[in-house]
C-alpha positions as CSV (number, residue, x, y, z in Angstrom):
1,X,0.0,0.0,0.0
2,X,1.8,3.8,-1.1
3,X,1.0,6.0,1.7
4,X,1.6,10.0,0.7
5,X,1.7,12.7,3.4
6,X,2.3,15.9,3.3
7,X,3.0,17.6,7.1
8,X,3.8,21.1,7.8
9,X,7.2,21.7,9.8
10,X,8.0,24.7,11.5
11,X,11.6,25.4,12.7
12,X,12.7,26.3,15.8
13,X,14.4,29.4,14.8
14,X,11.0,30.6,14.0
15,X,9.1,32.7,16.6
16,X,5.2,33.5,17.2
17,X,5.4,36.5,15.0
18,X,7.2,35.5,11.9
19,X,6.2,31.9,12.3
20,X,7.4,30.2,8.7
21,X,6.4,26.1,8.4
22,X,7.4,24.0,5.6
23,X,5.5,21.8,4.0
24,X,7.4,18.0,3.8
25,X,6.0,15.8,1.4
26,X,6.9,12.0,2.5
27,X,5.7,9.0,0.6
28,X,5.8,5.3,1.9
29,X,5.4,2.3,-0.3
30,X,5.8,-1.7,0.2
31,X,7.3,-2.5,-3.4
32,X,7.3,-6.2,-2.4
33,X,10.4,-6.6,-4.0
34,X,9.4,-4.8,-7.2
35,X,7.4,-8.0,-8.3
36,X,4.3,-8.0,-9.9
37,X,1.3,-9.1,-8.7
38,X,-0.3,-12.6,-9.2
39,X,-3.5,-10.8,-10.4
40,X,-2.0,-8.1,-12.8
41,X,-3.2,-8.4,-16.2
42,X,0.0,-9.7,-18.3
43,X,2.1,-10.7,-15.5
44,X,4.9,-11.2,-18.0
45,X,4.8,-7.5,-19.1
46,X,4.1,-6.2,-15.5
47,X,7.8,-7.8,-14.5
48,X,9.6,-6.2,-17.8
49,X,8.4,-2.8,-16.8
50,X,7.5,-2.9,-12.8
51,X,10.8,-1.0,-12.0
52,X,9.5,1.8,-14.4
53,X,5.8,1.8,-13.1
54,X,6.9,1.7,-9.1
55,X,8.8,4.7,-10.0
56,X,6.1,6.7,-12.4
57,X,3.8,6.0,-9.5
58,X,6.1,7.6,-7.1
59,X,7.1,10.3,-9.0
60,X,3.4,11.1,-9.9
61,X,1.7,10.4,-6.4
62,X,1.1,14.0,-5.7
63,X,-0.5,14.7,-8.7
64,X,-4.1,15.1,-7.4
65,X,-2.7,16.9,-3.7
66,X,-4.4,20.2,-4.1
67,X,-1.7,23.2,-5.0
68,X,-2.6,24.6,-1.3
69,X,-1.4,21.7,1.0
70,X,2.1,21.5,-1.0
71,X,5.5,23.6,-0.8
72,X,5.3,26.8,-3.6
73,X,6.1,25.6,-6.8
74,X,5.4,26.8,-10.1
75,X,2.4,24.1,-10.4
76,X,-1.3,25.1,-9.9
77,X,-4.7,24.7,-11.2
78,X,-4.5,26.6,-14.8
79,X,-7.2,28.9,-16.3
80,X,-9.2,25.9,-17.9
81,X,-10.1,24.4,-13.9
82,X,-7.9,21.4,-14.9
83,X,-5.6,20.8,-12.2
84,X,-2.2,20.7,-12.9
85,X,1.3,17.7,-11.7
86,X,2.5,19.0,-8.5
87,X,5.8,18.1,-7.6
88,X,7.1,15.0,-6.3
89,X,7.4,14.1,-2.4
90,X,10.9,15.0,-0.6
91,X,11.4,11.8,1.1
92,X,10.4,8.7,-0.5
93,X,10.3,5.4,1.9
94,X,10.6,2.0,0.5
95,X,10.1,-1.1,1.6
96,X,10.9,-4.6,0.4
97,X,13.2,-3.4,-2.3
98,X,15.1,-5.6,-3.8
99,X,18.7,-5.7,-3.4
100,X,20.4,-2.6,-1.5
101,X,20.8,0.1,-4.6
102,X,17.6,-0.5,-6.3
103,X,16.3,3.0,-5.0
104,X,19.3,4.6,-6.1
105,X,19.0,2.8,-9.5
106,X,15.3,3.8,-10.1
107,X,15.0,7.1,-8.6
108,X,18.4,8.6,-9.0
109,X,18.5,10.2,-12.1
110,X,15.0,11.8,-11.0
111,X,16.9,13.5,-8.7
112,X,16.6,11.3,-5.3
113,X,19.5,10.0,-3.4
114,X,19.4,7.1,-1.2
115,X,19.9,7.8,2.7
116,X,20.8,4.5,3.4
117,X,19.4,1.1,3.0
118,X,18.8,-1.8,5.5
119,X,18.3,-5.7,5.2
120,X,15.0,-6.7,6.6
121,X,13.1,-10.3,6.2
122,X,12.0,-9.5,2.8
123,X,13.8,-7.5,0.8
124,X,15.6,-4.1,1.9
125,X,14.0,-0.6,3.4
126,X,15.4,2.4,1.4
127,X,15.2,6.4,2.8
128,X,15.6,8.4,-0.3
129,X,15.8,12.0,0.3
130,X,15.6,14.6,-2.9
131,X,19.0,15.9,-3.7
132,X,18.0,19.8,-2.6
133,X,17.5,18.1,1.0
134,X,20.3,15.3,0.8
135,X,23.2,18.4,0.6
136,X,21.6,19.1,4.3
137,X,21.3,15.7,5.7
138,X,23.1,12.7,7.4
139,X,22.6,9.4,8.3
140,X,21.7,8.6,11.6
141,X,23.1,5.4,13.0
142,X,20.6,2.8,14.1
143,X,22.8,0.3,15.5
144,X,24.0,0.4,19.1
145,X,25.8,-2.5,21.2
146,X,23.7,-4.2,24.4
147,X,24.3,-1.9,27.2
148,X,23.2,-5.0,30.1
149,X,22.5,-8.3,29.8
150,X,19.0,-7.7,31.5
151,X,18.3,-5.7,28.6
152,X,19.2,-8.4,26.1
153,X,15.7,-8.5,24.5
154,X,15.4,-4.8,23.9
155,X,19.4,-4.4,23.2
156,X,19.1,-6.8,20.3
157,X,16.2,-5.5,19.0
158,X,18.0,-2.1,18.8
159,X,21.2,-3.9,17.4
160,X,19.2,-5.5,14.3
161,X,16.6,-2.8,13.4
162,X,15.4,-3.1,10.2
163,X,15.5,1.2,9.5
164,X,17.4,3.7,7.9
165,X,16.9,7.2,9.6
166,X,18.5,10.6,8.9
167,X,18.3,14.3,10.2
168,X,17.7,16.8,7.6
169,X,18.2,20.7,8.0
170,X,16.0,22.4,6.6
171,X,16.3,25.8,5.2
């Protein structure tokens, strides 16, 4: 299932009176390993172009978010009523990709770079980040060593978490 958000940030530097937010635009999709599906029309076809369609689909996700709940661009409804694309989200999640540079495969020359990626039990999660935002990011480390052996359970959970995280500074 693609999930597409849109959520308003608003930096700390900001005060009550000049109070700027940014609009973030995040999209979130299980790819299941870029397969098709069992009950696609022409399987066969579906798995010669699925790479291409997963990423039209991303790329195009926003393209019925009214003009009003994205950041400014230069895209809005035109003279005729006829609503025109709206840009693509920021931060695109995957899951199930895969193998560990599909995202940066697909979606790089469309101007995304990959955050990070993680094995999971299916595939690989992917964080790509626009390239505007990537310049003002890093990686946040996930992976931390067991701190007591009481804390075994929750230690190893922490020590093979299936995420990718990363701060991003906004402007």
């Amino acid at each position: 299932t693609m999930a597409t958000t849109t959520t308003r940030i608003t930096p700390a530097y900001s005060s009550p009176h000049t109070a700027i937010t940014i609009p973030l635009t995040i999209l979130s999709w299980n790819i299941s390993n870029a397969q098709p599906s069992s009950s696609s029309p022409n399987p066969h076809q579906r798995a010669r172009e699925s790479s291409r369609l997963i990423r039209l689909a991303c790329l195009e996700a926003n393209a019925g978010t009214p003009p009003s709940s994205r950041r400014p661009s230069t895209s809005s409804t035109s003279s005729h009523g006829s609503r025109t694309r709206q840009p693509p989200p920021d931060i695109i999640a995957l899951q199930e990709s895969p193998y560990p540079t599909w995202g940066d495969e697909e979606f790089g020359s469309s101007g995304y770079v990959s955050m990070g990626t993680q094995m999971t039990h299916c595939g690989y999660v992917d964080l790509l980040l626009r390239s505007e935002l990537a310049r003002t990011s890093r990686p946040l480390p996930l992976r931390v060593g067991a701190q007591s052996t009481q804390q075994s359970v929750i230690s190893d959970i922490a020590v093979n978490l299936p995420s990718v995280a990363t701060t991003i500074l906004l402007p």
